[in-house]
ZAMARGU-4260 file (C-alpha; in steps of 0.2 Angstrom, whole numbers, plus 5000, padded with zeros to 4 digits):
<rodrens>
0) 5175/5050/5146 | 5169/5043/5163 | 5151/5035/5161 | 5135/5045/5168 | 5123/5034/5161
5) 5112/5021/5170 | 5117/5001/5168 | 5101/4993/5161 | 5107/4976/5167 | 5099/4963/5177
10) 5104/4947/5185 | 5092/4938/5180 | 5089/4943/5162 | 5108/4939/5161 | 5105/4922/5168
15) 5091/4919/5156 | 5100/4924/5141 | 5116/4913/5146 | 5103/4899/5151 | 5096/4901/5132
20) 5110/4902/5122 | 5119/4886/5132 | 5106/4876/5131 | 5105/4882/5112 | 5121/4877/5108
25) 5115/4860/5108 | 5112/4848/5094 | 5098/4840/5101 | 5082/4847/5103 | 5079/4859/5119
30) 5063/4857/5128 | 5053/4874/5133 | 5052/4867/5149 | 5069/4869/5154 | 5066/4887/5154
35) 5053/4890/5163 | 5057/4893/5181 | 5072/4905/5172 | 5060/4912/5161 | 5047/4916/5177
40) 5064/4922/5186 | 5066/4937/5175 | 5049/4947/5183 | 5047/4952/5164 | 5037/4967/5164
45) 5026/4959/5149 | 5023/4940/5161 | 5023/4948/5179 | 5012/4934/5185 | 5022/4918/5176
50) 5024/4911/5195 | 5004/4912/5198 | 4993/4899/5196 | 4980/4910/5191 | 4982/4912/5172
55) 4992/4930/5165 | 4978/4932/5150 | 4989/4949/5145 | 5006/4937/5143 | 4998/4923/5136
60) 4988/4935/5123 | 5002/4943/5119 | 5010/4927/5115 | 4995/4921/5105 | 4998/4939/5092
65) 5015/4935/5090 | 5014/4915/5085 | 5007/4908/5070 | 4990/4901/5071 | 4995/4884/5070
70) 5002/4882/5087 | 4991/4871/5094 | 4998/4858/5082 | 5017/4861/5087 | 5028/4851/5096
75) 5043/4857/5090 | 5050/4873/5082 | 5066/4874/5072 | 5076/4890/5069 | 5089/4895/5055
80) 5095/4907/5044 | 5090/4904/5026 | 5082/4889/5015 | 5100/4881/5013 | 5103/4879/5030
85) 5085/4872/5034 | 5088/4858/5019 | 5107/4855/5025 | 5098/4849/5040 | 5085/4839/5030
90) 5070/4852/5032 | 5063/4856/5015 | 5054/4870/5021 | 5050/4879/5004 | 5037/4863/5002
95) 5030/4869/5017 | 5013/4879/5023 | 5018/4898/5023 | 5011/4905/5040 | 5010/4921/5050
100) 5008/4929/5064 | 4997/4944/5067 | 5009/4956/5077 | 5025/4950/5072 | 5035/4947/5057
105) 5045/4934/5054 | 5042/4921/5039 | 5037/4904/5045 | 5032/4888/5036 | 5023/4875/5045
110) 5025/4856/5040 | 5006/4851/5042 | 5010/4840/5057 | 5019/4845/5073 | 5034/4857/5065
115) 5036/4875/5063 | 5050/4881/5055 | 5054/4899/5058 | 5069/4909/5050 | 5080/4922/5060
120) 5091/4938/5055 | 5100/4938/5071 | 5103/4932/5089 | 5086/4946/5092 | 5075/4935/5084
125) 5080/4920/5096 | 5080/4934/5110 | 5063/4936/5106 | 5056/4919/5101 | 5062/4911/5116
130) 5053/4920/5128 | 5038/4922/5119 | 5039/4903/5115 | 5039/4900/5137 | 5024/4913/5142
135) 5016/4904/5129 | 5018/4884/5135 | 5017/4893/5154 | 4999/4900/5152 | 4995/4887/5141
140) 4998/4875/5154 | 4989/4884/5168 | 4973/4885/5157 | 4973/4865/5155 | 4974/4862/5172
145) 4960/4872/5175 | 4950/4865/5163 | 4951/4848/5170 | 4937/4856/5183 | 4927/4857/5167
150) 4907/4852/5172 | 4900/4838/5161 | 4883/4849/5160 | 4892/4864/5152 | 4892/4859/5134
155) 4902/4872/5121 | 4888/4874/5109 | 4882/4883/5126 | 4898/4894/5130 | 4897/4900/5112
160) 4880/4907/5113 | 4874/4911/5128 | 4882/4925/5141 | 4878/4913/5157 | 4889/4896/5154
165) 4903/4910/5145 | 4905/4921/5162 | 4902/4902/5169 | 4918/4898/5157 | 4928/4914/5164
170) 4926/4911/5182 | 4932/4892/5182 | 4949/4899/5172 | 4949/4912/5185 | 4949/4925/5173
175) 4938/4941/5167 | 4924/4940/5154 | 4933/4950/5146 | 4949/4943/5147 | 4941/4927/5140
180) 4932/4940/5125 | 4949/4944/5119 | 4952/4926/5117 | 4936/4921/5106 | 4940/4938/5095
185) 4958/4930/5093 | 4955/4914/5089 | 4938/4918/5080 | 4929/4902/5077 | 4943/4890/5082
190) 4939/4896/5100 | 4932/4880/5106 | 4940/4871/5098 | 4959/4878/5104 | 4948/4877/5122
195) 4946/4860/5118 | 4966/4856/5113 | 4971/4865/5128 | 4960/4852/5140 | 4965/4838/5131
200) 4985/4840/5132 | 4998/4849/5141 | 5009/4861/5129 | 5027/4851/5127 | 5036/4863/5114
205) 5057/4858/5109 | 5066/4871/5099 | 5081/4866/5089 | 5095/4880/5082 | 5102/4874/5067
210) 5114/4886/5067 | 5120/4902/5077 | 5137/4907/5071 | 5140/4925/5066 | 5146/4920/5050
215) 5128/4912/5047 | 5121/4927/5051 | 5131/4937/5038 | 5130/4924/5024 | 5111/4925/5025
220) 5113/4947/5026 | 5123/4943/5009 | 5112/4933/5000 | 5098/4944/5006 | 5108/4958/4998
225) 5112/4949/4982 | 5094/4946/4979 | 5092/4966/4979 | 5108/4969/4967 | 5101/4956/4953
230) 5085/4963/4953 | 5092/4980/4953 | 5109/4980/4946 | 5111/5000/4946 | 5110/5001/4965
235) 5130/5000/4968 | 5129/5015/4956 | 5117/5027/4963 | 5117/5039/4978 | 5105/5032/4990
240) 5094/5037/5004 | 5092/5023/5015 | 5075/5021/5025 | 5069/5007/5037 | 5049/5011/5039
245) 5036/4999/5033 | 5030/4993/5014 | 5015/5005/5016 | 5015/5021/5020 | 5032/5029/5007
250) 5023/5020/4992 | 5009/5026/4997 | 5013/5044/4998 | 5025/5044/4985 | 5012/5036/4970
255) 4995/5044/4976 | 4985/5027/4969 | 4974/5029/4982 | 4969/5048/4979 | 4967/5043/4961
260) 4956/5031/4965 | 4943/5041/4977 | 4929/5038/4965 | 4927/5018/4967 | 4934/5018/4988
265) 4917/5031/4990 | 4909/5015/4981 | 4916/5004/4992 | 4912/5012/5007 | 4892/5013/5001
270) 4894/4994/5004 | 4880/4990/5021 | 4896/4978/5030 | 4906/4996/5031 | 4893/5007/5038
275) 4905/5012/5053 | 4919/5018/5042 | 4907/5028/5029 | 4901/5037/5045 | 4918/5040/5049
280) 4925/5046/5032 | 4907/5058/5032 | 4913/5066/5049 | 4930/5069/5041 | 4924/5076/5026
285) 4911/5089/5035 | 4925/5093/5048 | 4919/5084/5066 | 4933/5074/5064 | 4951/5082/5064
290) 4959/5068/5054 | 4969/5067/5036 | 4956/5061/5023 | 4973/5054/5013 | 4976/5044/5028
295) 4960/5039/5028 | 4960/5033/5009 | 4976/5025/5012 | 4968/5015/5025 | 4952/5010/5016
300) 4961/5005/5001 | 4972/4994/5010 | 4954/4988/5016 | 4949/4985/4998 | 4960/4977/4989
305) 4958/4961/5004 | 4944/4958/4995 | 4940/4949/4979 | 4932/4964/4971 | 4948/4975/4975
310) 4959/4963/4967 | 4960/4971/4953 | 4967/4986/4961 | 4980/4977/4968 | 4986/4973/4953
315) 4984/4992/4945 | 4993/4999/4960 | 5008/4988/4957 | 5009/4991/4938 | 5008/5011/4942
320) 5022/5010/4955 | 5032/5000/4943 | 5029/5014/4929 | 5035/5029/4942 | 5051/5019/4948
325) 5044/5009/4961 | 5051/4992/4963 | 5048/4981/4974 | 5061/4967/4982 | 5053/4953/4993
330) 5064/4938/5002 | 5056/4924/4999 | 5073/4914/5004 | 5079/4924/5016 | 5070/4932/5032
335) 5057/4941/5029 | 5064/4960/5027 | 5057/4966/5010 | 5066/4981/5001 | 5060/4994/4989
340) 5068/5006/4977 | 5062/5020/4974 | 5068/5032/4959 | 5065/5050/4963 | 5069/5055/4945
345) 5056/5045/4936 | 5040/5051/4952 | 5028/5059/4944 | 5026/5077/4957 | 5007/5080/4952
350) 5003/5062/4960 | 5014/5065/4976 | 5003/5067/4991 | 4997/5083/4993 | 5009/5086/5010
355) 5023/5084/4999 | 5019/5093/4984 | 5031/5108/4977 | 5027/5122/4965 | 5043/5118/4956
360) 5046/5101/4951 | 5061/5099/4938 | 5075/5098/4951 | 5064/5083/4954 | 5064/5076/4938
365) 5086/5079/4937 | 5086/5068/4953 | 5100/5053/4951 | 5096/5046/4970 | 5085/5032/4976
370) 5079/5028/4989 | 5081/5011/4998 | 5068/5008/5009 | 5067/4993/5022 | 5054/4983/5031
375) 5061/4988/5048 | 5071/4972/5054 | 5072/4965/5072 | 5087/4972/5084 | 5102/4967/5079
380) 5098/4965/5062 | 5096/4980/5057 | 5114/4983/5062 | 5119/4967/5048 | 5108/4975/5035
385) 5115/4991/5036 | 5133/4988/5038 | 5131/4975/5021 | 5123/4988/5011 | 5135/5000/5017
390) 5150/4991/5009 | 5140/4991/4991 | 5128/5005/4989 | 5139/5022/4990 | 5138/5037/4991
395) 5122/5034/5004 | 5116/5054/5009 | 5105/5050/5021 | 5098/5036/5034 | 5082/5039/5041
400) 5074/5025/5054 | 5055/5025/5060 | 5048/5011/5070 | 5038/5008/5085 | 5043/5012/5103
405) 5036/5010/5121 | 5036/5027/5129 | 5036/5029/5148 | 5029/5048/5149 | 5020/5049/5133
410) 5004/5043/5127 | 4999/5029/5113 | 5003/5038/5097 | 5015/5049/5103 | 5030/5054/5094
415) 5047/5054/5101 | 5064/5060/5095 | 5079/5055/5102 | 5096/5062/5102 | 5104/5051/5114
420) 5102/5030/5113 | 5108/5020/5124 | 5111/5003/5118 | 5111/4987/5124 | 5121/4977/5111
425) 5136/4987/5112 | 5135/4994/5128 | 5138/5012/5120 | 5127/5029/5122 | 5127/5036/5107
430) 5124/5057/5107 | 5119/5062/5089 | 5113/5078/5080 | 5094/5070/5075 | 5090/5079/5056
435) 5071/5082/5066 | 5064/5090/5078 | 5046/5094/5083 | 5045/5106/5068 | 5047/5096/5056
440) 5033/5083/5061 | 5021/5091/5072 | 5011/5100/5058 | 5008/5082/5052 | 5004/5075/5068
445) 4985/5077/5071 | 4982/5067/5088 | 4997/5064/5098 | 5011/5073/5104 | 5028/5077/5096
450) 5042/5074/5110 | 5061/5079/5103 | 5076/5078/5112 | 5073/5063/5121 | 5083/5048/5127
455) 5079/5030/5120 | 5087/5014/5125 | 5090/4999/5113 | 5086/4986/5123 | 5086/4963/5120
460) 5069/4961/5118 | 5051/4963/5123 | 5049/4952/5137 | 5068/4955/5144 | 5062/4970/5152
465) 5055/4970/5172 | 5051/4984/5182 | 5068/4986/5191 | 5077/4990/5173 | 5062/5004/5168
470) 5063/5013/5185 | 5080/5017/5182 | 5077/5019/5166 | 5065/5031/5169 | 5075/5040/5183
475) 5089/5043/5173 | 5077/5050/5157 | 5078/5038/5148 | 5058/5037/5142 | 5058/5030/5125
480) 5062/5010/5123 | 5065/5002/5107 | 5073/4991/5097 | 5083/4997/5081 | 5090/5013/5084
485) 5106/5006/5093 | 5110/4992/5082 | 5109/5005/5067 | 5120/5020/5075 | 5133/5006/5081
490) 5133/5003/5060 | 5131/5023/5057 | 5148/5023/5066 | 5156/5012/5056 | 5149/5021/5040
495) 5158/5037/5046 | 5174/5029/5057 | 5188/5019/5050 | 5185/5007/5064 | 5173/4994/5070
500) 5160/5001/5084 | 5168/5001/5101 | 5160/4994/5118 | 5154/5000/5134 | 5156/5022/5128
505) 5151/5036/5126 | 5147/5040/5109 | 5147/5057/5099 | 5139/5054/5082 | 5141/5072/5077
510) 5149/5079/5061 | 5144/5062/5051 | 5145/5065/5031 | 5127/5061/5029 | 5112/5064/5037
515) 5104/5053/5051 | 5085/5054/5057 | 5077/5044/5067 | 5057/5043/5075 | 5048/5032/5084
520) 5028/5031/5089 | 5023/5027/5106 | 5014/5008/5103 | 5014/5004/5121 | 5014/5011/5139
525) 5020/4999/5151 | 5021/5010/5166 | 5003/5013/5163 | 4998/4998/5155 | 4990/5005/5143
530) 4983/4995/5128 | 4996/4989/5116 | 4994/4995/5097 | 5001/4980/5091 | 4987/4968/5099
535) 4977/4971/5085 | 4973/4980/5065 | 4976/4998/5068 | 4962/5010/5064 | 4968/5024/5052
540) 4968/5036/5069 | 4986/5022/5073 | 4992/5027/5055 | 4991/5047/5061 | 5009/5044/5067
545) 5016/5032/5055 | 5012/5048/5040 | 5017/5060/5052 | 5035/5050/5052 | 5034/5047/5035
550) 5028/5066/5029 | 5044/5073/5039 | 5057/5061/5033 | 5054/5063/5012 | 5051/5082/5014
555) 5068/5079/5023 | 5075/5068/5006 | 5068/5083/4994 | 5075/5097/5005 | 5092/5089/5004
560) 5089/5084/4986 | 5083/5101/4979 | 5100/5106/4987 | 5107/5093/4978 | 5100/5099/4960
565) 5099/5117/4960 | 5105/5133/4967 | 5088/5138/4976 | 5091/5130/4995 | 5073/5134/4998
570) 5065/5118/4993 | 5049/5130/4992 | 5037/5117/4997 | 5020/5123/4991 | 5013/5135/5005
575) 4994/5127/5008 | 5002/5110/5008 | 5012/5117/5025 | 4999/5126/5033 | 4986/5112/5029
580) 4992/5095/5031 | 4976/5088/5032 | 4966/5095/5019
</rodrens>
């Protein structure tokens, strides 16, 4: 079939990805340096002003969100696959500082000195350290070169509490008060002192692969998947759904702790600090405020159980799930992807949230299935994951993808539905029946819009995007831009074809032996340059989507499941729950 699609290729993201990956092969270490007049080639959508001298606060905040705290300290960041390959290579990680970053998930150790050890599921991981590792020294570096004009008289004590030597502060970095707001909310009370590291020193980051072979990749997916099979041996012996979501919101739903416990999150909320969100959860009880009071308890709990009096709750949550079939899988030797599986047979129905409740419940209760759900993996890792639990959990009946997306037509907490994905990996469009549509979600969706029958595109990474590749994009249809959803349909096909995924087609994806949904949320707008939902904690109105997506896809498993166990094909969802999904 002759191509109509658009080529999402660039010149110079090409050239930066070879650059990368050449310079990678290396045993030595690679300095960031080498990469930045490549990097500030691209015209990355996310670090349009790399070339300025002026600072790009959006690129370098960015950055900051999606590197541990402890940058500062490092000078050298070391990449691999599992704990095996780190101690092959005489890095004893698990002795290490566990670290995080706040808008991305990768599990990282930090050696208390100068070295961050970081590990990856696939080459998307380096696809998107890399860059994220060059705005970050690039930005860096304009900001010390500015703060060598720093005036003796203008002590920190003073920029940190009064306005006057702060706006003072903005103007000689040449950004907005604002600009430099977002930098003391980030770093919190290390803000004068980073300010201070940043004067002092240029940023001089090396990177170091260990290893980057495919079979690397795969033994650590392998591992990853023998940890699931020894703490659930059945697995390979159960139909499963499989799901890649988040840890949150199917638990969540699926246990009702948090309705259960309205009682003592009312208490919590009485507190003086959470004035604001007591206001809140009144205006959504009396009505002023459309939103989902479940949503809302979900959200406070989560609230809660951060602090030391909600410990306890913690803890009573976990020995509940672990009564109703909920277990819970975490990769502590592995990258950082946990897994959880879910028992429909043993869920008790009168806990489910009340948007998935039934009047009759004992095709429930005959279930066999699980569900497998995922912490949604980076790019091409979701394509490795999938592909090895397709070889041992059979029959799988359904997979089902949610994640975040930028959308270039919606709005921030939009919901969009693709049935064509174009994907960068493989170089396919894939054309695929989608199991939903705007029916199935927008009675759950409160504040945004439900957008179906759109076309997504898969693409590298976040930074390897410029204006150039989004106006044909955008052109051609294509509105929704994610990560995921190609990877996983170039492993849907060989779930369904007795071949490996081809390159550079057209795809149909129709007639499959199981079902396939996938939904994304609009996180960013970058035609618009709206804010970004991952610069920050969501409110509960960010988590409207996330239930929406999650609401649709298990009403989607019990559909399929009452099917399944009975002769009624009416899954006969109770009524009000339809009609009144937030009451």
């Amino acid at each position: 079939m002759e191509r109509t699609v658009p080529s999402t290729a660039s010149e110079e993201i090409d050239l930066y990805l070879r650059t990368i990956y050449s310079l990678l092969r290396t045993s030595a270490e690679v300095q960031i340096r080498s990469l930045e007049e490549v990097h500030a080639a691209t015209q990355s959508s996310l670090h349009l002003n790399a070339r300025k001298t002026t600072p790009d606060t959006a690129a370098f905040v960015y950055s900051l969100l999606r590197l541990p705290d402890c940058m500062p300290e490092i000078r050298s960041v070391v990449l691999g696959q599992s704990a095996a390959v780190f101690r092959q290579h005489g890095y004893h990680v698990e002795k290490w500082k566990q670290v995080s970053a706040r808008a991305r998930r990768r599990r990282c150790f930090f050696n208390g000195k100068d070295t961050l050890a970081c590990y990856i599921a696939s080459r998307s991981d380096i696809d998107d350290v890399i860059p994220v590792l060059a705005a970050y020294q690039i930005e860096w570096n304009k900001l010390h070169h500015l703060l060598q004009r720093w005036p003796q008289q203008l002590t920190w004590k003073k920029v940190e509490t009064e306005s006057e030597p702060f706006n003072t502060l903005a103007a000689l970095l040449e950004i907005q008060p604002e600009d430099l707001e977002r930098l003391r909310t980030i770093w919190g009370r290390d803000f004068s002192r980073n300010l201070q590291r940043i004067a002092h020193k240029r940023c001089r980051i090396g990177v170091r692969l260990l290893s980057g072979s495919l079979s690397d990749y795969r033994r650590a997916t392998r591992a990853w998947w023998d940890n699931i099979e020894r703490c659930c041996p059945y697995i390979s012996e159960r139909p499963i759904y499989f799901i890649s979501s988040n840890t949150h919101s199917m638990v969540n739903m699926l246990s009702g702790f948090a309705l259960q416990q309205r009682d003592e999150l009312n208490r919590y909320l009485e507190r003086d600090e959470n004035d604001t969100l007591k206001a809140e959860w009144e205006s959504i009880c009396n009505g002023q405020v459309p939103s989902s009071q479940e949503n809302f308890l979900y959200y406070v709990m989560k609230k809660y159980q951060q602090t030391r009096a909600g410990a306890a709750l913690e803890r009573a949550q976990l020995q509940l799930e672990a009564d109703i079939g909920i277990i819970h899988i975490p990769s502590e030797q592995y990258f950082d992807v946990e897994a959880q599986i879910i028992d429909l047979g043993r869920l008790r129905p009168q806990l489910l949230d009340p948007r998935l409740r039934f009047s009759n419940s004992e095709w429930l209760l005959q279930s066999d299935a699980l569900l497998l759900n995922i912490d949604y993996p980076l790019g091409m890792a979701a394509y490795n994951l999938l592909v090895k639990i397709a070889e041992h959990a059979y029959p799988i009946l359904g997979v089902y993808s949610m994640g975040k997306a930028a959308t270039l037509n919606g709005r921030l907490g939009d919901m969009m539905i693709p049935n064509v994905v174009q994907d960068e990996h493989s170089k396919n469009t894939y054309l695929f029946q989608n199991a939903f549509g705007a029916a199935q979600v927008a009675p759950y969706l409160l504040y945004g819009t439900v957008l179906d029958n759109q076309k997504a595109v898969s693409v590298y990474g976040t930074f390897l995007q410029n204006a150039r590749i989004m106006d044909v994009m955008y052109r051609e249809g294509y509105t929704d831009i994610e990560m995921e959803a190609g990877p996983y349909l170039s492993a849907v096909f060989e779930m369904a074809r007795p071949k490996r995924h081809p390159t550079n087609e057209i795809v149909s994806l129709y007639d499959l032996p199981f079902d396939l949904g996938i939904l994304h949320y609009a996180s960013d707008t970058p035609l618009s340059k709206g804010k970004n939902l991952g610069a920050g904690t969501l409110s509960y109105f960010g988590m409207d989507s996330t239930y929406a997506a999650t609401v649709a896809i298990l009403r989607r498993i019990f559909e399929l499941e009452k099917q399944r166990n009975s002769t009624t094909t009416n899954p006969n969802f109770d009524d009000q729950a339809q009609k009144d999904p937030a009451s």
